[in-house]
Structures are given as structure tokens and as C-alpha cells.
C-alpha beads as a LAMMPS data file, in Angstrom:
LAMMPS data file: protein, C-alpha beads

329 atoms
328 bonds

1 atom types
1 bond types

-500.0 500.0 xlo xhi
-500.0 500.0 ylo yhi
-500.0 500.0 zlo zhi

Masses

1 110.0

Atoms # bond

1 1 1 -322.216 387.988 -118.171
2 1 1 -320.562 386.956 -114.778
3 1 1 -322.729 386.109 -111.693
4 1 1 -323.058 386.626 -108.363
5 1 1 -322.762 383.106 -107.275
6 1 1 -320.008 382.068 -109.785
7 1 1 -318.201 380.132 -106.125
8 1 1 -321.305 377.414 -106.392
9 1 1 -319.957 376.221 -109.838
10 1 1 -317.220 373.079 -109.017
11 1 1 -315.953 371.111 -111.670
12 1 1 -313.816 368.140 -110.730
13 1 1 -311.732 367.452 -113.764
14 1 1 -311.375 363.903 -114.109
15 1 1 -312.050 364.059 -117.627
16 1 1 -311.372 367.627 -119.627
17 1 1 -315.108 366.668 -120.186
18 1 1 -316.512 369.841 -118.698
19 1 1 -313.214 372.306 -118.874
20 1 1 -313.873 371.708 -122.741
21 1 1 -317.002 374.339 -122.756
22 1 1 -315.599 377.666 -122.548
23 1 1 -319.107 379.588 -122.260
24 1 1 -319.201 378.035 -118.860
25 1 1 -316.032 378.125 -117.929
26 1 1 -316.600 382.434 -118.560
27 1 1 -319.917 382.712 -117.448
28 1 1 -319.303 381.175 -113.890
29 1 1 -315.094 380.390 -113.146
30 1 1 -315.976 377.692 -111.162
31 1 1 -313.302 376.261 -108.730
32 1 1 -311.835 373.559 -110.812
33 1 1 -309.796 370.866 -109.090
34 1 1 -307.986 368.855 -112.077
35 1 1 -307.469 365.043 -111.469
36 1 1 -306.996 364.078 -114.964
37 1 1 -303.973 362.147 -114.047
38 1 1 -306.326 359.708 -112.389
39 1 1 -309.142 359.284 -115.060
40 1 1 -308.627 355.868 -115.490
41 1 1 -307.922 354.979 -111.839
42 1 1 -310.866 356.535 -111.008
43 1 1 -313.396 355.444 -113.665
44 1 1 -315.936 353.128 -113.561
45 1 1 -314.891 352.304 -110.048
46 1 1 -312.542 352.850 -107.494
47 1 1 -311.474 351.761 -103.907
48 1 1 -312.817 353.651 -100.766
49 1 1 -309.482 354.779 -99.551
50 1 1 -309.158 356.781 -103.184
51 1 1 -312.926 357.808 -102.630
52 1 1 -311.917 359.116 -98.954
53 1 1 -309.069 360.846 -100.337
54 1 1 -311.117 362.871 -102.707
55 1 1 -313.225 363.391 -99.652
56 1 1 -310.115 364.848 -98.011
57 1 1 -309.072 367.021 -101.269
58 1 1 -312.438 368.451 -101.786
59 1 1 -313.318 369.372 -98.395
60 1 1 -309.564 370.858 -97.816
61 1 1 -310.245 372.861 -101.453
62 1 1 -313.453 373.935 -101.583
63 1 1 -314.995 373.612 -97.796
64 1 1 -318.162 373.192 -97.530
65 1 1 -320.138 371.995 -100.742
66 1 1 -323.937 372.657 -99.426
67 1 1 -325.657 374.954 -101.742
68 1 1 -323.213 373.918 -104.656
69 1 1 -323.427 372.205 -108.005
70 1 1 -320.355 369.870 -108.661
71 1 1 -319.532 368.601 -112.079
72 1 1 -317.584 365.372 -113.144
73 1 1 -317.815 365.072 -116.614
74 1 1 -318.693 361.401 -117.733
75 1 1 -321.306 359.213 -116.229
76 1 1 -318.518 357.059 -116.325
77 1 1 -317.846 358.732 -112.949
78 1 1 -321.378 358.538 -111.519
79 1 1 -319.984 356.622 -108.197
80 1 1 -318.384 359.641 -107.346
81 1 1 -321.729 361.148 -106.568
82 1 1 -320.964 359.634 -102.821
83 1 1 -318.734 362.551 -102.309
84 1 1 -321.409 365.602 -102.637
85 1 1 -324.122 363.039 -100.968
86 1 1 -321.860 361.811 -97.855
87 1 1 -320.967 365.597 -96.861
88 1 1 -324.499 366.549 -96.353
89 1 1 -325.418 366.845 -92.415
90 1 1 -329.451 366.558 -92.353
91 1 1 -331.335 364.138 -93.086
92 1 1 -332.086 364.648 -96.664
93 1 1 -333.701 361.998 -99.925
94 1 1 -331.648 361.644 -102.875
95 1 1 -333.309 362.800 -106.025
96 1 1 -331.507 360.955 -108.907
97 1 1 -331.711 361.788 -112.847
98 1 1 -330.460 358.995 -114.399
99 1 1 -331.332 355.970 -117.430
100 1 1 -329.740 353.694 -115.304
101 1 1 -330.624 352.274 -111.754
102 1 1 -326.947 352.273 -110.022
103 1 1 -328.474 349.903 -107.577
104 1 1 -326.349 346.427 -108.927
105 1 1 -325.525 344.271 -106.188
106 1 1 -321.730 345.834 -105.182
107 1 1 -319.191 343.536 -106.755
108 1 1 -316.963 344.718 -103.879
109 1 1 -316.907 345.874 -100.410
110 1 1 -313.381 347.186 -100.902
111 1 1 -314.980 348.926 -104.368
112 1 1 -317.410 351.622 -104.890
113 1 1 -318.882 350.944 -108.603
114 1 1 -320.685 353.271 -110.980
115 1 1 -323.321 350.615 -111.172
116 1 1 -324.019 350.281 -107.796
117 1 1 -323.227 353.659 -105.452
118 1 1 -326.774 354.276 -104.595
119 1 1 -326.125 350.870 -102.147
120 1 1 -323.368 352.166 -101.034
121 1 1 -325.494 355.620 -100.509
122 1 1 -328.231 354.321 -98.760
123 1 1 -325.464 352.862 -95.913
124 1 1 -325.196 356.389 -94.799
125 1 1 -327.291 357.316 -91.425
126 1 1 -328.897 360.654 -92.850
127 1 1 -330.062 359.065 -96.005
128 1 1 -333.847 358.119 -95.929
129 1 1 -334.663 357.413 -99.914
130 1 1 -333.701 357.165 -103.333
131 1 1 -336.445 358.425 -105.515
132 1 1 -335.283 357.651 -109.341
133 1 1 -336.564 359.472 -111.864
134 1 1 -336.406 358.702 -116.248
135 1 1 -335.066 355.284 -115.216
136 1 1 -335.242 353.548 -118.974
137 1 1 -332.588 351.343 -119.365
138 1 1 -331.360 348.632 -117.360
139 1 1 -334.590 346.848 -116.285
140 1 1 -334.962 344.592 -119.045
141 1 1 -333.615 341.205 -118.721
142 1 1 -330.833 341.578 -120.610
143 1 1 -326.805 340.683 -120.325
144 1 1 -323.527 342.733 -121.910
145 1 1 -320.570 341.298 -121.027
146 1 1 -318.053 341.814 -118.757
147 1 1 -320.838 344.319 -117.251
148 1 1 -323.599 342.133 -116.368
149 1 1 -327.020 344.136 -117.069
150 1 1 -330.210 344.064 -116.246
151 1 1 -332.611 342.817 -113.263
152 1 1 -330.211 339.923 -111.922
153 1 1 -328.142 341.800 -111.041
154 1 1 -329.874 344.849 -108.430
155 1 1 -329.941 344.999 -105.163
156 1 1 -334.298 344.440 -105.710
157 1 1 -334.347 344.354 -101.935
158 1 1 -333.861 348.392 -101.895
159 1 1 -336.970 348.443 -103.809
160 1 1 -338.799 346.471 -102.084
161 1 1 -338.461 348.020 -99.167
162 1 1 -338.938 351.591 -100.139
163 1 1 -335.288 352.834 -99.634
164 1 1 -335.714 353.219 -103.758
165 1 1 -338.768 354.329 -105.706
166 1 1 -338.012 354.227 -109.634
167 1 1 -340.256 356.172 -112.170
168 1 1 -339.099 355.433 -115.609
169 1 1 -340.333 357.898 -118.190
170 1 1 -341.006 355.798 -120.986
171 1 1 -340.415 352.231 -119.858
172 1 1 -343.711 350.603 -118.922
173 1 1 -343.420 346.758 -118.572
174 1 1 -340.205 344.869 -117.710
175 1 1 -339.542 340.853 -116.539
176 1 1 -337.486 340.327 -113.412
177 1 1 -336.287 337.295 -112.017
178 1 1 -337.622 335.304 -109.610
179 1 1 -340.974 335.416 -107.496
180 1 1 -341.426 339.001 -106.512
181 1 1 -344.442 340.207 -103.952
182 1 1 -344.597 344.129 -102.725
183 1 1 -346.680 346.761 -102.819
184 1 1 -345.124 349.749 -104.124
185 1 1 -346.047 353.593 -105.429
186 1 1 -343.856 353.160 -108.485
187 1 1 -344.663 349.418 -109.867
188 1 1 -346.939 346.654 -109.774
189 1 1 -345.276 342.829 -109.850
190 1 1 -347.440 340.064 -111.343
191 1 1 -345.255 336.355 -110.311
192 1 1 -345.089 333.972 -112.346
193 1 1 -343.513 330.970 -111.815
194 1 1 -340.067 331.858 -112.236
195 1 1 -340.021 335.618 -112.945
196 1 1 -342.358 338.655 -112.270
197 1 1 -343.884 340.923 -114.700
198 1 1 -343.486 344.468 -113.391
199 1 1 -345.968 347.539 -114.595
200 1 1 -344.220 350.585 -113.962
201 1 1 -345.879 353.601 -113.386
202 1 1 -343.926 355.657 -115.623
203 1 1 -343.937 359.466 -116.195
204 1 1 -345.163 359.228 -120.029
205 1 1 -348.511 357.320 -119.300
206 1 1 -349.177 359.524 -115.858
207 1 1 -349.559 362.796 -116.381
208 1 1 -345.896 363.279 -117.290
209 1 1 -342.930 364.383 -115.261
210 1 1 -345.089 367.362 -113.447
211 1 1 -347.921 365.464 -112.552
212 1 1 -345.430 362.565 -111.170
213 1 1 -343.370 364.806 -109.168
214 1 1 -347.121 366.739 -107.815
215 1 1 -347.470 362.855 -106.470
216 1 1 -344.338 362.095 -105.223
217 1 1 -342.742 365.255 -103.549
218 1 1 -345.414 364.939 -100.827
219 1 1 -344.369 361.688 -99.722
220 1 1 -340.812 362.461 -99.736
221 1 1 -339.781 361.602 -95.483
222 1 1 -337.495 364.633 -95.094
223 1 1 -337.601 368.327 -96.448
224 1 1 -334.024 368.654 -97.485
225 1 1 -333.234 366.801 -100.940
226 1 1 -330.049 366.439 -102.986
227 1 1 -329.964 366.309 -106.503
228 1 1 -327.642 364.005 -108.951
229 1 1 -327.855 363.989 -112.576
230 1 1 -326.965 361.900 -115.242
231 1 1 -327.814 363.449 -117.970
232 1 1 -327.395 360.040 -120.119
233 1 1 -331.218 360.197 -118.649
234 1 1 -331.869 362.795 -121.710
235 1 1 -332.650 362.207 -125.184
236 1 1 -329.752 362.326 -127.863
237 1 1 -331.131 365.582 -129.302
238 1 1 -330.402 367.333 -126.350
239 1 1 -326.745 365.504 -125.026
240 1 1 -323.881 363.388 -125.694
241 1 1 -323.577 361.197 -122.691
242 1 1 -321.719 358.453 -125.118
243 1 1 -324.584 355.615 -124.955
244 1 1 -325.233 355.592 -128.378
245 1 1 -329.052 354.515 -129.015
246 1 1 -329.110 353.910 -125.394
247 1 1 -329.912 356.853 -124.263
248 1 1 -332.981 358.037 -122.090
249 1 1 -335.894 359.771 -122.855
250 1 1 -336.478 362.566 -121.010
251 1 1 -336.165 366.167 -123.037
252 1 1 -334.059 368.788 -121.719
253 1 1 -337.383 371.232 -120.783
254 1 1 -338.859 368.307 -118.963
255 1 1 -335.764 367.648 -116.612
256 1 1 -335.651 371.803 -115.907
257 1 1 -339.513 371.539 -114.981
258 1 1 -338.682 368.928 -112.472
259 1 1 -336.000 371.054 -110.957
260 1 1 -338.052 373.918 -110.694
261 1 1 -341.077 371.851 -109.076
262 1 1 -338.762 369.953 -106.810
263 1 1 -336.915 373.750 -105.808
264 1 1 -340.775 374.924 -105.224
265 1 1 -341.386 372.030 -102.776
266 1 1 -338.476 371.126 -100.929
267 1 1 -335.196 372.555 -99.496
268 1 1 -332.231 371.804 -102.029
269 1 1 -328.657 371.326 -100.293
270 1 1 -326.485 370.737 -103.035
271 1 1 -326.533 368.647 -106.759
272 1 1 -324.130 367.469 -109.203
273 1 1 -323.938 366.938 -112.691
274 1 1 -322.885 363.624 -114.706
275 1 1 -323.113 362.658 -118.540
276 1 1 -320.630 364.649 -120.412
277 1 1 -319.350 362.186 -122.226
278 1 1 -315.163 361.584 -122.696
279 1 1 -312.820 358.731 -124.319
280 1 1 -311.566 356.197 -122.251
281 1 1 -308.522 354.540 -123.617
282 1 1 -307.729 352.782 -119.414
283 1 1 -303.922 351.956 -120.157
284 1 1 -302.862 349.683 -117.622
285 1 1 -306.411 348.649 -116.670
286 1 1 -307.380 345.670 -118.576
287 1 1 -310.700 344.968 -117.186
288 1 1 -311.611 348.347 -117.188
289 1 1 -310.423 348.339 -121.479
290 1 1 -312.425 345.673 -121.909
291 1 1 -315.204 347.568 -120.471
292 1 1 -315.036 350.488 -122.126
293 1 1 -315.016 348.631 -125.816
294 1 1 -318.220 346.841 -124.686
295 1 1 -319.543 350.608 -124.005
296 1 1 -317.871 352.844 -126.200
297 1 1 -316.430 350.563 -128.754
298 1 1 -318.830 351.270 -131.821
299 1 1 -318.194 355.287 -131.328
300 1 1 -315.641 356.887 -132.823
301 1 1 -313.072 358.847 -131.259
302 1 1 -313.741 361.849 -132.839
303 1 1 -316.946 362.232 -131.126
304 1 1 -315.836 362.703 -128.072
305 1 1 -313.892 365.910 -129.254
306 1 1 -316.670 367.263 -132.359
307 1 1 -317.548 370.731 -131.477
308 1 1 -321.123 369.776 -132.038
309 1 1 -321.228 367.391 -129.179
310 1 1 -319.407 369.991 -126.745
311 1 1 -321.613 372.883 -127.467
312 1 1 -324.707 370.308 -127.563
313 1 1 -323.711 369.653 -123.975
314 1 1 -322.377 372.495 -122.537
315 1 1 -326.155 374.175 -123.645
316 1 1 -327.491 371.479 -121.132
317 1 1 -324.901 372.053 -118.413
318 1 1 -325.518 376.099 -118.624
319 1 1 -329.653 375.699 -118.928
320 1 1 -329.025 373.417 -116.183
321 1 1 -326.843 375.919 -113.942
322 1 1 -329.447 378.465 -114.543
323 1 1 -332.164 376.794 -113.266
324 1 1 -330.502 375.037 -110.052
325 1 1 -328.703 378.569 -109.209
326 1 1 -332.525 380.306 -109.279
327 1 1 -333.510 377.615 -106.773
328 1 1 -330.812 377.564 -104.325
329 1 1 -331.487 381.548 -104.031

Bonds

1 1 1 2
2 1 2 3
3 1 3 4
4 1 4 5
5 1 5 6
6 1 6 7
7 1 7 8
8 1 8 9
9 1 9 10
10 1 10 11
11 1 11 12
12 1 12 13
13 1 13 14
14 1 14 15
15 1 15 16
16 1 16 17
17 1 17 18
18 1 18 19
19 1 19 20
20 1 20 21
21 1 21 22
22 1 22 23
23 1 23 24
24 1 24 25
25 1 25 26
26 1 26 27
27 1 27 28
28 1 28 29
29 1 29 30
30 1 30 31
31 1 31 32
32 1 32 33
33 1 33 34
34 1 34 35
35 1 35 36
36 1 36 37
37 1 37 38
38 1 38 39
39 1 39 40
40 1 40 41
41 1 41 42
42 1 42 43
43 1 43 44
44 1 44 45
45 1 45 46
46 1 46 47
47 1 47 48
48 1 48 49
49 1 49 50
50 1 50 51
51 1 51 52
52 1 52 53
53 1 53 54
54 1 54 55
55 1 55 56
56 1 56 57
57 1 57 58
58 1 58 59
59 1 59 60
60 1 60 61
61 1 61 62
62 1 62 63
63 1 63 64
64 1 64 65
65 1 65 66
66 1 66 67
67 1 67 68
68 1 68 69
69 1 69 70
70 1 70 71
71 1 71 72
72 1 72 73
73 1 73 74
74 1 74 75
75 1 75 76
76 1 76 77
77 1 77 78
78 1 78 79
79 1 79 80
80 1 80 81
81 1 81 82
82 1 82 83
83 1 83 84
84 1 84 85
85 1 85 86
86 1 86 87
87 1 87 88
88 1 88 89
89 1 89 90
90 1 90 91
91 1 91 92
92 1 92 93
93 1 93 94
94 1 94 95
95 1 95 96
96 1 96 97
97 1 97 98
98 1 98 99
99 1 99 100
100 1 100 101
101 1 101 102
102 1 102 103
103 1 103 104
104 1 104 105
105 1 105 106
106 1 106 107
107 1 107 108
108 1 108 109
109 1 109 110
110 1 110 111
111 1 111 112
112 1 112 113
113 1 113 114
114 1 114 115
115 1 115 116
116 1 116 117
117 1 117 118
118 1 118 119
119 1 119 120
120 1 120 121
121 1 121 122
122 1 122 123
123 1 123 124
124 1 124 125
125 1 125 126
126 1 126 127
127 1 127 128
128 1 128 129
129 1 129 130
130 1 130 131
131 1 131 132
132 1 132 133
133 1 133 134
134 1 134 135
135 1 135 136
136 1 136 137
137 1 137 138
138 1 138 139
139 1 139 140
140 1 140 141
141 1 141 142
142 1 142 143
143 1 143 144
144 1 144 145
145 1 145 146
146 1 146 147
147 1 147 148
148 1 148 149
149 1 149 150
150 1 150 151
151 1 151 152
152 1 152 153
153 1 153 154
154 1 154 155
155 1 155 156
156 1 156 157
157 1 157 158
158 1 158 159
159 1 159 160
160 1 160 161
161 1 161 162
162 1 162 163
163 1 163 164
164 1 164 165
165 1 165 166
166 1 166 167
167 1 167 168
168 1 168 169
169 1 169 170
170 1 170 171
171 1 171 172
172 1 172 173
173 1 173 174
174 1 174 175
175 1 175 176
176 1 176 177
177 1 177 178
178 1 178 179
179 1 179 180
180 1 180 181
181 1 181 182
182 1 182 183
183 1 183 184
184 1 184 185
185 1 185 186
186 1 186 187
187 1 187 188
188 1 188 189
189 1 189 190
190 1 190 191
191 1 191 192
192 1 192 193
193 1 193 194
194 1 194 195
195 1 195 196
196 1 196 197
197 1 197 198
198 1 198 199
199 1 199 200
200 1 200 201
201 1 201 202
202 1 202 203
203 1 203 204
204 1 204 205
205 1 205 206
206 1 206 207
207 1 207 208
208 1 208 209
209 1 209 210
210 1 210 211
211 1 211 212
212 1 212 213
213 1 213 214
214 1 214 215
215 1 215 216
216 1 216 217
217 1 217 218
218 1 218 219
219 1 219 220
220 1 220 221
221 1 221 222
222 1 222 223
223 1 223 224
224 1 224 225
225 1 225 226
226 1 226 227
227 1 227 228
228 1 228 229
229 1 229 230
230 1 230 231
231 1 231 232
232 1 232 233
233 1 233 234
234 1 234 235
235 1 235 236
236 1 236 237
237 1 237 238
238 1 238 239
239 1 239 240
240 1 240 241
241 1 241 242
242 1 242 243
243 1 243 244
244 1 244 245
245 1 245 246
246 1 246 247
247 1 247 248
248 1 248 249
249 1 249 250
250 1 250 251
251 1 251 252
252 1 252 253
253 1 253 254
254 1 254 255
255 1 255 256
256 1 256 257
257 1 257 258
258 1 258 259
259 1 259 260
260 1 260 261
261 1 261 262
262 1 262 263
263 1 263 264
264 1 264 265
265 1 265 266
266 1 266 267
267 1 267 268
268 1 268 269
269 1 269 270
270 1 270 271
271 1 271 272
272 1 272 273
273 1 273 274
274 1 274 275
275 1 275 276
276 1 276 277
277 1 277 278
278 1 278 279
279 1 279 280
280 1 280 281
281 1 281 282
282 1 282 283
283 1 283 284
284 1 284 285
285 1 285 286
286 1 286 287
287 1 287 288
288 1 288 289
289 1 289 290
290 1 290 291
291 1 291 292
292 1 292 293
293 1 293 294
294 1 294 295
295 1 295 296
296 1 296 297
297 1 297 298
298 1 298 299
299 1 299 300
300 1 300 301
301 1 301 302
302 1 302 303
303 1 303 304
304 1 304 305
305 1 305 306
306 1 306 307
307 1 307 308
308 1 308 309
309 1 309 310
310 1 310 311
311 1 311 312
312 1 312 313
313 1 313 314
314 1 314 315
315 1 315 316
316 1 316 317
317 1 317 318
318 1 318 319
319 1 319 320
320 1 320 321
321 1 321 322
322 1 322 323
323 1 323 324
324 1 324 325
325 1 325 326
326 1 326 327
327 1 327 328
328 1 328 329
């Protein structure tokens, strides 16, 4: 079945993540620019003058990518994001599906991290919020080496302020550092002396993802929203994003709900699509090897290329393409 809007479909190939699912390769021949020859340059992090050459290529290839779904493959990649978000024109929020925050404290100006874009986000003029949605995993006070984890290490000011709201969808009660005092839709902070209990309003324990997003949309500050998706934010039943019992929470029917009610209610301009997961061997990149063992060392290799896990995810890529094309008509 071929359709109509088959040009909306962009898959940068940093990966062969995505380009591995022929179905949707078929069903949309979407404009695929491949940059495989720069997976490990590009993963995890990367400097701005690579991230404003991208800029550059995908402009110069595609034009303009309002009203388009870009795919990357691996969350791995989730920094690249910026690109989709910083060639929107309107004032627009940033809805983002993820388990993880991506709000770290930058470990470089020079740097754009896959920990820590939405900073780097939020620094553009036309961006008013962040509103994180499923957010499960990295608000614990926890630490994995070389990647520090955990509250220490975000940027807690963006939440404080409001430029973030995170609704975790399971999570319900996490410890932060230090003396923390706000008052916030998404959390309530108890200080102690040296840390602060936080109660999150998850989606779970409030009326679930629907109910949540009935709450939120109307205090969203602008009518035009972009979405970004990690779909690591899912459970493992329903995607291989490579985080092996670290995974979200969030089913696959729950996160195509939200897209629907957030399509209803506000003006989508583009979205892209993360959490395919792919090998990372990063030859000639020792920091970023040692990362990737700390990550992906306990999986084998083989599941990054099992037939099961590319048809697992490619059904998530295509339910998602169906429902984000039936919103952007």
C-alpha cells in the first residue's frame, strides 16, 4: 500500500537501524540521506560545527522539514533531535517521549551530548517549554561510570523554572541532591537537610497518560508543538531500544493515545523518531568504547541484527507513522 504523503517519511541513516525494516521502507520510500560513515563520529555526541553541517545537508536535501517525521535510528543519536527542533520558525513547546531526562548539565560548550540537548534546546529564541513525558529512568540517585547518572548531574534549574515539566509514568518518588524549594505542576520537593524528596505526579497514579495530557495541553504557552520520541520510553514488549531491563514503561497504545490527544489539541509542525536500537563498536573513539560497554556491554551482538527485534520495532515505527501522518492531515 503506498501513500499519499510517502515525502514526510526522512530517515537519516546513521545507523542501518531504520533502513533494516523493509515494510517501511515499501510502504512510505522515505528520502533517506545515509551517513553511516559517521556513526561513530556522530554518536553519543558531537561538535556543533558537525551538528551545523547536518543542518546544511538536510536543509540543502530535503528543504523544509515542517510537517515531517525524521528518523535516526538509535537513541544513541537523541542529540540530533536539535536539527528538526532548531528549523522550526514559530514559537512552538517541545513535546518529548523519552525514559531519560536529556537535561545533564552540558559537559561541553564546544559539544552537543545525547544527555543533555534539551539545554542546548531551550537556548533557542522560539522555544518556550519542554514538557517530558514517561520520564522513568534517570532520577534516582544513582552513578554508571564514565556516564555519570542520575540527579547530580541535571541542569535542575530548567525545572525549576518551568522551561521543563517531567511526568514520569511509573516513577513516583525519587531523592535529589541538595536543598530544593519550587512549586511545580509535575512534582512536589520535601528538603531535607542535604537532599530533597521529590513526589512526582506521574501518569500511572493520575488518571493515566489521557487524563495527564487533558491537564497539561491547556497550559502549554504556544499552539504549535514538536514532537521527539525515544521510544526507549516504551516497554520491552513493544521495542528494542538496547537498554536492557532499563527500559520505560509506557505501552505502545498508550504513546499513540497521546499523539492523537496532543494532534486533537494543538498544531503539530514536525516530530522525529529515536530508539531503534544498533551496535556500536566506536573504533578510534576510546571514550566513546568505553561508553558503549558500560551501555551495551551485557547484550549480545546478535541482537542488534535478530529478525525478532527488527520486526518488533519496525511494528512501532509503522503504528507510529500512521498515527502522526493522520494528525498532520
Amino acid at each position: 500500500m503506498k501513500f499519499k504523503n510517502a515525502s514526510k517519511v526522512i530517515i537519516l541513516d546513521v545507523d542501518g537501524a531504520v533502513i533494516q525494516q523493509k515494510k517501511l521502507l515499501a510502504q512510505y520510500h522515505p528520502i533517506v540521506i545515509p551517513l553511516q560513515e559517521k556513526s561513530e563520529a556522530l554518536r553519543y555526541w558531537c561538535r556543533i560545527e558537525e551538528m551545523e553541517w547536518l543542518r546544511q545537508l538536510l536543509v540543502s536535501t530535503v528543504g523544509a522539514v515542517k510537517g515531517k517525521v525524521i528518523f535516526f535510528g538509535s537513541g544513541d543519536y537523541h542529540h540530533l533531535a536539535w536539527l528538526g527542533i532548531s528549523l522550526m520558525d514559530e514559537p512552538m513547546t517541545v513535546i518529548h517521549f523519552d525514559n531519560h531526562t536529556d537535561f545533564w548539565r552540558s559537559p561541553s560548550e564546544g559539544y552537543i551530548h545525547f544527555g543533555s540537548w534539551v539545554v542546548r534546546a531551550l537556548k533557542l529564541p522560539n522555544i518556550r517549554r519542554v514538557i517530558q513525558l514517561g520520564i522513568d529512568g534517570d532520577l534516582n540517585m544513582s552513578k554508571s561510570m564514565p556516564v555519570p547518572m542520575g540527579p547530580l548531574m541535571h541542569e535542575m534549574s530548567l525545572l525549576c523554572n518551568g522551561k521543563v515539566e517531567v511526568y514520569p509514568n511509573s516513577m513516583n518518588r525519587s531523592t535529589l541532591f541538595g536543598r530544593i524549594r519550587a512549586k511545580l505542576p509535575c512534582v512536589d520537593f520535601e528538603p531535607g537537610l542535604l537532599t530533597t524528596q521529590a513526589h512526582w505526579r506521574n501518569m500511572r497514579d493520575h488518571g493515566g497518560i489521557e487524563d495527564t495530557l487533558e491537564r497539561i495541553l491547556p497550559t502549554i504557552p504556544t499552539e504549535a508543538v514538536y514532537l521527539t520520541i525515544d521510544k526507549d520510553v516504551l516497554r520491552e514488549s513493544d521495542n528494542f531500544a538496547a537498554y536492557p531491563g532499563r527500559q520505560g514503561t509506557l505501552s505502545l497504545d498508550q504513546l499513540l493515545t497521546a499523539i492523537s490527544l496532543i494532534g486533537k489539541r494543538k498544531r503539530i509542525l514536525g516530530a522525529d523518531v529515536f530508539g531503534d536500537g544498533s551496535y556500536s563498536a566506536a573504533r578510534g573513539y576510546p571514550l566513546k568504547r568505553l561508553v558503549a560497554l558500560v551501555k551495551d556491554g551485557k547484550i549480545p551482538q546478535s541482537a542488534f541484527s535478530s529478525q525478532e527485534n527488527i520486526r518488533l520495532n519496525e511494528y512501532a515505527n509503522l503504528k507510529i507513522l500512521e498515527r502522526l501522518m493522520e494528525v498532520f492531515a
